[in-house]
Residue frames as qw, qx, qy, qz and C-alpha x, y, z in Angstrom:
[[0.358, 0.057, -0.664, 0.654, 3.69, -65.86, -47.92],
 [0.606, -0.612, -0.383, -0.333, 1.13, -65.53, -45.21],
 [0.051, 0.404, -0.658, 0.633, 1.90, -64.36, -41.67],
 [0.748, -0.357, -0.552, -0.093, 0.74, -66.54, -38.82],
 [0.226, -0.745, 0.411, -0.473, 0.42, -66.07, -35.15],
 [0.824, -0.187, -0.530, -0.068, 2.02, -68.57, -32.96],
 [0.457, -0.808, 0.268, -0.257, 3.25, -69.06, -29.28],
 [0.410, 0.407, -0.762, 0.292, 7.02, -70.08, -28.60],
 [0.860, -0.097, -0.500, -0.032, 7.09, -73.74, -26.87],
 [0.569, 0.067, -0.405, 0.712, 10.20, -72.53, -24.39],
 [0.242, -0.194, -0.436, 0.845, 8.93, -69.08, -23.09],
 [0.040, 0.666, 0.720, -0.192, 5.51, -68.51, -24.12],
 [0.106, 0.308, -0.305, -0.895, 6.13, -65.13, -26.96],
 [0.415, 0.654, 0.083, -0.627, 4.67, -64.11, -29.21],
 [0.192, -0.145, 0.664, 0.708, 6.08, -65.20, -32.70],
 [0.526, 0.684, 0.015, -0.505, 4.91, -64.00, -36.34],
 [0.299, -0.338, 0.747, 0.489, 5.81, -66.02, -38.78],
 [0.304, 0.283, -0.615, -0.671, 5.28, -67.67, -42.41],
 [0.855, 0.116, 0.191, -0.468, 2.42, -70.75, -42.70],
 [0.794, 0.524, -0.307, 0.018, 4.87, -71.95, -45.61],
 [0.148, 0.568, -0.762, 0.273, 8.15, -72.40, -43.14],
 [0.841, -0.097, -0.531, -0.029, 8.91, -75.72, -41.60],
 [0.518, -0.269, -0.510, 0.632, 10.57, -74.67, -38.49],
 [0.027, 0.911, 0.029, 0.411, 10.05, -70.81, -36.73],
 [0.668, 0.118, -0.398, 0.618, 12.09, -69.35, -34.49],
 [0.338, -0.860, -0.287, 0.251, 11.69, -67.31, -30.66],
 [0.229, 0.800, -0.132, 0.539, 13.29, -63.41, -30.85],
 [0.387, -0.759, 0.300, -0.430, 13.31, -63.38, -27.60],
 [0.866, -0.391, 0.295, -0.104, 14.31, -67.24, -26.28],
 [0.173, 0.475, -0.812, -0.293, 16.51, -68.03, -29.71],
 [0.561, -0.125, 0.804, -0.153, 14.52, -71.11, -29.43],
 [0.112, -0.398, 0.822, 0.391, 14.01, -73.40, -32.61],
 [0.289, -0.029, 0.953, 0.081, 11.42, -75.59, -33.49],
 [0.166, 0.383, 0.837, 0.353, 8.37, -76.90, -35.87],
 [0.259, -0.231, -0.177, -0.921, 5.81, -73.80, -37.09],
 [0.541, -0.450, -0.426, -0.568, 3.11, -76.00, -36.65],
 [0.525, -0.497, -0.634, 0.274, 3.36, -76.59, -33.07],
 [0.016, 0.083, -0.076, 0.994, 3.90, -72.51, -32.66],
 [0.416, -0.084, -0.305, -0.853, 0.32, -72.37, -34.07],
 [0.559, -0.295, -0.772, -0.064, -1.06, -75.22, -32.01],
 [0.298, -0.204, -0.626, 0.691, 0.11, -74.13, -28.88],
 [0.135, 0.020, 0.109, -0.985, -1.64, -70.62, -29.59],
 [0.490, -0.405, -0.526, -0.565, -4.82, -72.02, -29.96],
 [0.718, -0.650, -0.198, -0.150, -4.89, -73.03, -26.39],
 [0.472, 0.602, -0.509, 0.393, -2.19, -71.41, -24.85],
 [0.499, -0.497, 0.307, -0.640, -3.11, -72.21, -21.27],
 [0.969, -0.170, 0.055, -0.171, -3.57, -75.66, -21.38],
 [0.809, 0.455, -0.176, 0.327, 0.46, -75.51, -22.28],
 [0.667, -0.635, 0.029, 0.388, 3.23, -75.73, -19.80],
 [0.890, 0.364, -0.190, 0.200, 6.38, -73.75, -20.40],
 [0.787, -0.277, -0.171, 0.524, 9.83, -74.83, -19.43],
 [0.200, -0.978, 0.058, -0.027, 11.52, -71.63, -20.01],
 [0.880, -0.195, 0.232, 0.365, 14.67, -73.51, -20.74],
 [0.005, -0.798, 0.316, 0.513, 17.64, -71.52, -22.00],
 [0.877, 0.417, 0.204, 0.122, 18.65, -72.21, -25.45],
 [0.630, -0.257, 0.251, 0.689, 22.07, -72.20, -27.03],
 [0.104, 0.747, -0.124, -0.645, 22.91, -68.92, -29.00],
 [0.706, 0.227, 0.485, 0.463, 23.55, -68.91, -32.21],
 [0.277, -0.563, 0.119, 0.770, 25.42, -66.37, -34.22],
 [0.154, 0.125, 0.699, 0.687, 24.93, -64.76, -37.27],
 [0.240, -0.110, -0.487, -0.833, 21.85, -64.23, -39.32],
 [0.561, -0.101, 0.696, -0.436, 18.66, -65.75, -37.91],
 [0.080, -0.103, 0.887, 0.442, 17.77, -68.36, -40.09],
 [0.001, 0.411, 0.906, 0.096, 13.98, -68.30, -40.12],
 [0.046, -0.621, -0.262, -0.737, 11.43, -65.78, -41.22],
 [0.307, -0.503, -0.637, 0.497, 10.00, -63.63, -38.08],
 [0.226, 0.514, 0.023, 0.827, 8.39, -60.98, -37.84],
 [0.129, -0.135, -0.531, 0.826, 9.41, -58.72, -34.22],
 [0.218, -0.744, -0.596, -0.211, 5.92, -57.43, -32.98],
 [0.248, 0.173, -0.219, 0.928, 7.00, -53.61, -32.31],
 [0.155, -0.548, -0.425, 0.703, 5.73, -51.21, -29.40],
 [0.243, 0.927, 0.260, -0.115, 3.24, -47.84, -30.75],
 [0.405, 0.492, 0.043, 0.770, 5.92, -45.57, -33.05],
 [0.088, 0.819, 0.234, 0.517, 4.35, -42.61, -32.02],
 [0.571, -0.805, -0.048, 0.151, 5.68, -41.82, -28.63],
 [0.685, -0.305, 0.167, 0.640, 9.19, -42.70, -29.27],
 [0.399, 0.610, 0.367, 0.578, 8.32, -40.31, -32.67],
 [0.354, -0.920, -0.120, -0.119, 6.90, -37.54, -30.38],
 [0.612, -0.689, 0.209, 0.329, 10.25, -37.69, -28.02],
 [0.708, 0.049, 0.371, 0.599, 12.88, -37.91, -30.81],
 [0.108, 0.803, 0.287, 0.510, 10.96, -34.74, -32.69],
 [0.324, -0.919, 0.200, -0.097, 11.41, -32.36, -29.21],
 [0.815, -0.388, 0.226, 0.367, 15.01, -33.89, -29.06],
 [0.434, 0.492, 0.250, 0.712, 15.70, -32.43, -32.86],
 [0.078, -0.915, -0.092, -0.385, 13.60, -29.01, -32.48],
 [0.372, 0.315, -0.220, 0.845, 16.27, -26.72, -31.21],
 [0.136, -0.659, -0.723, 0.157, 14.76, -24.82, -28.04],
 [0.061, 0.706, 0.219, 0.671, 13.92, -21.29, -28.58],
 [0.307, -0.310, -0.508, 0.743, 14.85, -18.88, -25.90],
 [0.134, -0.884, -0.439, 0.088, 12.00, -16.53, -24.96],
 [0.262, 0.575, 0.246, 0.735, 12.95, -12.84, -25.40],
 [0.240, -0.451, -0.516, 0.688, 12.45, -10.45, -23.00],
 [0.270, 0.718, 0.576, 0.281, 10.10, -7.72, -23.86],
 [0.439, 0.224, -0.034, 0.869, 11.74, -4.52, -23.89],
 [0.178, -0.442, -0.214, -0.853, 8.31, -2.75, -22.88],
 [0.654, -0.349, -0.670, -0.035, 7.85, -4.95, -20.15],
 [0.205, -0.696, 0.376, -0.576, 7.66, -3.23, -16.57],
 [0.718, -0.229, -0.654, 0.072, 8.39, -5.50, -13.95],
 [0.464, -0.877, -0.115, -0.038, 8.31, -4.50, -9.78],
 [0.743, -0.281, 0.108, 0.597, 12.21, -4.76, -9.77],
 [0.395, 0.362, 0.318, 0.782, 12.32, -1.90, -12.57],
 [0.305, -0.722, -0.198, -0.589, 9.99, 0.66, -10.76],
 [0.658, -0.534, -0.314, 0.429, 11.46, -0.03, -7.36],
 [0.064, 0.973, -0.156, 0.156, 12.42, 3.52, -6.02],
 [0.355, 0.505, -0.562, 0.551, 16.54, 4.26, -4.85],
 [0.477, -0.613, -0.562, 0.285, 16.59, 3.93, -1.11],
 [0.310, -0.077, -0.048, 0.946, 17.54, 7.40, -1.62],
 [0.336, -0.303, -0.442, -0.774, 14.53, 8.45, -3.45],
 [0.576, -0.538, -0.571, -0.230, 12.20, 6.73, -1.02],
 [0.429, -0.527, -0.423, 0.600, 13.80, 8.23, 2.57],
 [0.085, 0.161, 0.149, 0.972, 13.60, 11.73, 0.20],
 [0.327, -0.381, -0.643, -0.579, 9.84, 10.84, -0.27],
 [0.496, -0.695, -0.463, 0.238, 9.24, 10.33, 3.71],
 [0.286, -0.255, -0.245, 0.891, 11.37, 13.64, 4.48],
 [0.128, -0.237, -0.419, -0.867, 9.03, 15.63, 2.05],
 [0.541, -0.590, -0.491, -0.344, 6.02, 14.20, 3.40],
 [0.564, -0.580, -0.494, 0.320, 6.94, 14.55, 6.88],
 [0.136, -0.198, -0.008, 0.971, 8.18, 18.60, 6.56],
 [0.209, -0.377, -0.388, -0.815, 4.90, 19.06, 4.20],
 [0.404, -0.683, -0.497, -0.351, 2.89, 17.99, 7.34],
 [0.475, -0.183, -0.193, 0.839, 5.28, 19.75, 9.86],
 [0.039, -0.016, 0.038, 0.998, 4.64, 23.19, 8.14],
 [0.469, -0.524, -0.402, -0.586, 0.57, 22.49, 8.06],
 [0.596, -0.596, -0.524, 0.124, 0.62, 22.00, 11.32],
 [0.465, -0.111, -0.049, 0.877, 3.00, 24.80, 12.02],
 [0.027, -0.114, -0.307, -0.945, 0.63, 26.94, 10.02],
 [0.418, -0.437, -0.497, -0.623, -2.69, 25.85, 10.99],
 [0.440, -0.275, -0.651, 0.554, -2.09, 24.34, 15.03],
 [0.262, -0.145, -0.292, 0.908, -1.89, 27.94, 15.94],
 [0.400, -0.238, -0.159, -0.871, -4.86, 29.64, 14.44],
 [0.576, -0.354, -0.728, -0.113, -6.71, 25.84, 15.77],
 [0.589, -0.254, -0.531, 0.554, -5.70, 26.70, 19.13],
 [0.025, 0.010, -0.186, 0.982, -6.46, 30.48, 19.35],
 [0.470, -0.127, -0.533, -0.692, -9.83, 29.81, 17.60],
 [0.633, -0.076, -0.755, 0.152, -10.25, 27.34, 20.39],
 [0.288, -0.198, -0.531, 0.772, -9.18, 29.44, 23.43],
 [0.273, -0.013, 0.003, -0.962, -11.90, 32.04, 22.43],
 [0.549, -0.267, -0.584, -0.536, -14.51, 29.95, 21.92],
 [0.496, -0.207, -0.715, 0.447, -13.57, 28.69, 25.80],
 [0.124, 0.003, -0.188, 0.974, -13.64, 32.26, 26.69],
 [0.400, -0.180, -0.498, -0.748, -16.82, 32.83, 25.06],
 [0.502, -0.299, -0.808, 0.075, -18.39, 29.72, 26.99],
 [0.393, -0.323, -0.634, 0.582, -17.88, 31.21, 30.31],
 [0.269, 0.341, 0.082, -0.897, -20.03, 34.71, 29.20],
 [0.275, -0.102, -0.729, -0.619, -22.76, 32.71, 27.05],
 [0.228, -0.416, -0.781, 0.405, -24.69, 32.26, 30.27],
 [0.013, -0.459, -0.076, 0.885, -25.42, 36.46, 30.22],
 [0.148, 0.012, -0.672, -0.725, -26.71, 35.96, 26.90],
 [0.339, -0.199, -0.908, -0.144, -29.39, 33.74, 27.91],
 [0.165, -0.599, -0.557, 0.552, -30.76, 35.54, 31.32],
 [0.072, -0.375, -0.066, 0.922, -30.80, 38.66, 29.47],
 [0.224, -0.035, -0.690, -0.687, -32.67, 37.53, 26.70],
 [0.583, -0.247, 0.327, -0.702, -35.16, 36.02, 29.27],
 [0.970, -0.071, -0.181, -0.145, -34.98, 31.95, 28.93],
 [0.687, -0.519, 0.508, -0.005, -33.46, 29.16, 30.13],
 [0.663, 0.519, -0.527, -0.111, -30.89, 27.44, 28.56],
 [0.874, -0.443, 0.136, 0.147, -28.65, 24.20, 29.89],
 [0.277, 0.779, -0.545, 0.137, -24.97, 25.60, 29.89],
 [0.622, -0.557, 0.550, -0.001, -23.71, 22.42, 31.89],
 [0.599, 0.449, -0.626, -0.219, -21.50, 20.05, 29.84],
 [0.783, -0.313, 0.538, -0.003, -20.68, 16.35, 29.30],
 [0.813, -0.221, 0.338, 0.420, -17.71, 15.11, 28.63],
 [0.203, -0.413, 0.157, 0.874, -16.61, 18.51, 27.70],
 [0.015, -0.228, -0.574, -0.786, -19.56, 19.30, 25.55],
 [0.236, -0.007, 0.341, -0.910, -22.14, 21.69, 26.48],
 [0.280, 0.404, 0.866, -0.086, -25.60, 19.93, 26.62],
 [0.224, 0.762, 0.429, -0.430, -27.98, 23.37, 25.86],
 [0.426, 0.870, 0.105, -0.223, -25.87, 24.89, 23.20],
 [0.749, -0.013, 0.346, 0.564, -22.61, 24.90, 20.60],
 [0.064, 0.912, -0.128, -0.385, -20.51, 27.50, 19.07],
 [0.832, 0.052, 0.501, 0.231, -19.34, 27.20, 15.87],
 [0.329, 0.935, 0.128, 0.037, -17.71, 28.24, 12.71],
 [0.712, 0.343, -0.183, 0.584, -14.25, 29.96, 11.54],
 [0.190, 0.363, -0.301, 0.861, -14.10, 32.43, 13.30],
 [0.028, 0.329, 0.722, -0.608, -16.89, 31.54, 16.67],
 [0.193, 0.140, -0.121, -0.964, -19.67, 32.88, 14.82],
 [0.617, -0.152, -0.499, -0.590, -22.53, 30.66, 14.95],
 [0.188, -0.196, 0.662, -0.698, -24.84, 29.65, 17.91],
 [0.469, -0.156, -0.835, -0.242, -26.99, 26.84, 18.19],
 [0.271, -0.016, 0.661, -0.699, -29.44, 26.81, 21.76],
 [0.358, -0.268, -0.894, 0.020, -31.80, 24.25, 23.01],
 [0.230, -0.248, 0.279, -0.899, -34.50, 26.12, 25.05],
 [0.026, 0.440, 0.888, -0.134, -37.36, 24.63, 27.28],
 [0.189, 0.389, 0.020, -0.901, -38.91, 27.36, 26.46],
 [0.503, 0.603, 0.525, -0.329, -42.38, 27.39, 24.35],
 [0.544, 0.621, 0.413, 0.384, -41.58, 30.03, 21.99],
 [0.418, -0.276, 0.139, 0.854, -38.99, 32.71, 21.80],
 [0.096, 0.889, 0.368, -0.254, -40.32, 36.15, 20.87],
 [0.644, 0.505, 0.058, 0.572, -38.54, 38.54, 18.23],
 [0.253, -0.901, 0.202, -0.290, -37.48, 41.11, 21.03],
 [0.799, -0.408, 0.435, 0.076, -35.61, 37.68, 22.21],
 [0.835, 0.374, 0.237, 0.327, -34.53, 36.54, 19.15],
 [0.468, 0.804, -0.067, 0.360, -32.79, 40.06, 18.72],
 [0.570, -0.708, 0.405, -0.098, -31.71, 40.33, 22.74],
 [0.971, 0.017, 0.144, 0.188, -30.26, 36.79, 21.59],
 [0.649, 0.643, 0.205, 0.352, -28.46, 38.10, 18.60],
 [0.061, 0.897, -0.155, 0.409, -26.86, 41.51, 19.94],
 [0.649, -0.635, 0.373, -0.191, -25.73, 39.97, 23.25],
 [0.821, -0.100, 0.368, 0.424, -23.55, 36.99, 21.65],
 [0.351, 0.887, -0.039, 0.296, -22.62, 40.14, 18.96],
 [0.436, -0.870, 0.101, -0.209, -21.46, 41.50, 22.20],
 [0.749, -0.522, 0.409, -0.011, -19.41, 38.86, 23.96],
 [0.829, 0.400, 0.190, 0.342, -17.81, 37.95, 20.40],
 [0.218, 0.942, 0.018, 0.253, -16.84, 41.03, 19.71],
 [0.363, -0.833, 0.314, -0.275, -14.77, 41.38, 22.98],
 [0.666, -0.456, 0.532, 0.253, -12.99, 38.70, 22.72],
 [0.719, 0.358, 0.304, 0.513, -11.97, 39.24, 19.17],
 [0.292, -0.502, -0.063, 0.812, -11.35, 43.04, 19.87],
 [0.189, 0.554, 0.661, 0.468, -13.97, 44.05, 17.37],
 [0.050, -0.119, -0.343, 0.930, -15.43, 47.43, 17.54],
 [0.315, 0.602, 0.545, -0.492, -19.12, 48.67, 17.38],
 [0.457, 0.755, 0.057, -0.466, -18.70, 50.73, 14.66],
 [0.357, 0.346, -0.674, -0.546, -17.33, 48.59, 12.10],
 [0.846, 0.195, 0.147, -0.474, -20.39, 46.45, 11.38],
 [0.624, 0.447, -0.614, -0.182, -18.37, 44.31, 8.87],
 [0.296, 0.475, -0.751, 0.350, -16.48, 42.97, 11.96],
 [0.397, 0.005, 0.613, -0.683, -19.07, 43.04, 14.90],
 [0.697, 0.250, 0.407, -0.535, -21.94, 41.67, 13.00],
 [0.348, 0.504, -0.612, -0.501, -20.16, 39.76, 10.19],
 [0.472, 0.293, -0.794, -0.246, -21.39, 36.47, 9.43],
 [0.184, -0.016, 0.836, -0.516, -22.94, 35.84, 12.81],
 [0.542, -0.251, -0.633, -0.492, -25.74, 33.28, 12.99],
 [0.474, -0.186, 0.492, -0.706, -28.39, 32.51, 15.56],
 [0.567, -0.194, -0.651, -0.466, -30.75, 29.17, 15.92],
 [0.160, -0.184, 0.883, -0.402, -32.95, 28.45, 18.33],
 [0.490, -0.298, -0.705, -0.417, -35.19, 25.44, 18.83],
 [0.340, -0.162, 0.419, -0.826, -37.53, 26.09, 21.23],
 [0.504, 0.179, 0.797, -0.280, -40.91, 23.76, 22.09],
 [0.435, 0.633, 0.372, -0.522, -42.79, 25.45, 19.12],
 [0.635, 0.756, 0.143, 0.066, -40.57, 26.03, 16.61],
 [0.739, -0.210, 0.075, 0.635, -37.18, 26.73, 15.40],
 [0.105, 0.985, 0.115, -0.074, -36.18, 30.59, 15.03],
 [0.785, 0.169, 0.222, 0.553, -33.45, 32.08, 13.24],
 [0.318, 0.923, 0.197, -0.090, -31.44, 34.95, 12.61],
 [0.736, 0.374, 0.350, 0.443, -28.78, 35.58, 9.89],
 [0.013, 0.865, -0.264, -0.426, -26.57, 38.76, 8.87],
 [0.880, 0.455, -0.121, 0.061, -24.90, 39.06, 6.21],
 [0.770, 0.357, -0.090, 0.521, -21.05, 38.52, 5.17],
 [0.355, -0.104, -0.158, 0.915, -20.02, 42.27, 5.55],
 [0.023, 0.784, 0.615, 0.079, -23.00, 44.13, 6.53],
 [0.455, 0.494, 0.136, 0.728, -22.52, 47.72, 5.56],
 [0.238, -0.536, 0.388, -0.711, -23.81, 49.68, 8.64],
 [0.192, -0.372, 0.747, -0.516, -24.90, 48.57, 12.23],
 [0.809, 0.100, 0.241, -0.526, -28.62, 47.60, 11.25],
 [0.088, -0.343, 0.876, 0.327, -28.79, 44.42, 10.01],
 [0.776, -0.112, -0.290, -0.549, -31.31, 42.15, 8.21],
 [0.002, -0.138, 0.985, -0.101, -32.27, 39.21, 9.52],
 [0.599, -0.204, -0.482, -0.606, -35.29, 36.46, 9.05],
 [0.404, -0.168, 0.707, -0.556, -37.06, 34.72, 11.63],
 [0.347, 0.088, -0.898, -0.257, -38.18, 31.26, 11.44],
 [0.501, -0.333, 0.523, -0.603, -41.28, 30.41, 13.57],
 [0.307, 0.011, 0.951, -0.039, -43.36, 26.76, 13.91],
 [0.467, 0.675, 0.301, -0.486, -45.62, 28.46, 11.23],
 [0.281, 0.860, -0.356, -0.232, -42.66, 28.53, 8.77],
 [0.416, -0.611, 0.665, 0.109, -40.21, 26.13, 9.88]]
């Protein structure tokens, strides 16, 4: 037995059949008739009309070899396999954090703003006030830093803009460091000390310091000035132990 390809006469299939049968037979039209004109037609199937005519059924067995020319396996194979396989449900991972699991209580989280808004309540409660005293003196100060200057014997510019003196700045925890701008050439160490004792002075009095405790009157206070020539400096310490104090001077030889 030998398969052969030929082309049904009625509706223009496919058919497979036997070389050795005398009739073949359409799968698809039921039509009927002679192998060897199957196997003609297919040689030139184009040059062949067809009718397309319905044929009468016939029940039962089919009576002539064929064999059906089947579609690729493997897809329908593929789909039928994931139709068996059972689907596995996914686990959750017991160690798994998601944002729904760390979300805080709305209790916890209006706790979290009361905390934070009392912790900066009481700093401000606690610090406002020293800001603000620390503040007024230094204002205080301003308006006698002018005395400093004339007595020492230069010129300074005490005028401000936009609320900041131009000629000089007072700084520090506790008002205790002076900065001055002089047109001045060069500042002499009789000045430098005139400088020094006189903002001593005007500190002092508005922190209610006395002369004789050095620690207080001369603690930590700093001079600088820059002058045309050079920048000059002088420096106490922390808690200087009697009235004298050290201090270095900085000229444009040094600086």
């Amino acid at each position: 037995m030998a398969s052969i390809n030929g082309i049904c006469k009625n509706c223009g299939s496919l058919i497979v059949t036997d070389d050795r049968d005398e009739m073949c037979e359409c799968l698809f039209c039921d039509c009927v008739f002679p192998t060897a004109e199957a196997i003609e037609i297919a040689k030139s199937p184009t040059d062949y009309t067809f009718p397309n005519e319905p044929q009468p059924k016939r029940d039962g067995v089919k009576r002539y070899t064929a064999v059906p020319v089947f579609p690729d396996p493997v897809p329908a194979a593929v789909k039928q396999a994931e139709t068996l396989t059972p689907a596995i449900k996914k686990e959750k991972n017991p160690y798994e954090v998601s944002p729904d699991d760390i979300k805080a209580p709305r209790k916890t989280f209006w706790t979290i703003i009361a905390i934070t808004v009392a912790t900066v309540l009481v700093v401000a409660a606690v610090f406002l006030p020293i800001y603000l005293v620390r503040t007024g003196r230094k204002n205080a100060m301003s308006d006698s830093v002018g005395q400093v200057f004339s007595e020492a014997g230069y010129e300074v510019n005490t005028q401000a803009t936009d609320g900041y003196p131009i000629g000089y700045s007072i700084t520090g925890s506790s008002n205790n460091v002076l900065k001055i701008v002089t047109s001045a050439e060069e500042i002499s160490s009789e000045q430098l000390i005139k400088t020094y004792e006189s903002f001593a002075a005007i500190r002092a009095k508005e922190y209610g310091y006395d002369s004789s405790d050095a620690s207080k009157y001369y603690g930590g206070l700093s001079i600088e000035i820059i002058a045309g020539k050079g920048i000059y400096a002088i420096r106490s310490d922390e808690e200087p132990e009697s009235h004298t104090v050290t201090f270095e001077t900085y000229s444009s030889d040094n600086a």
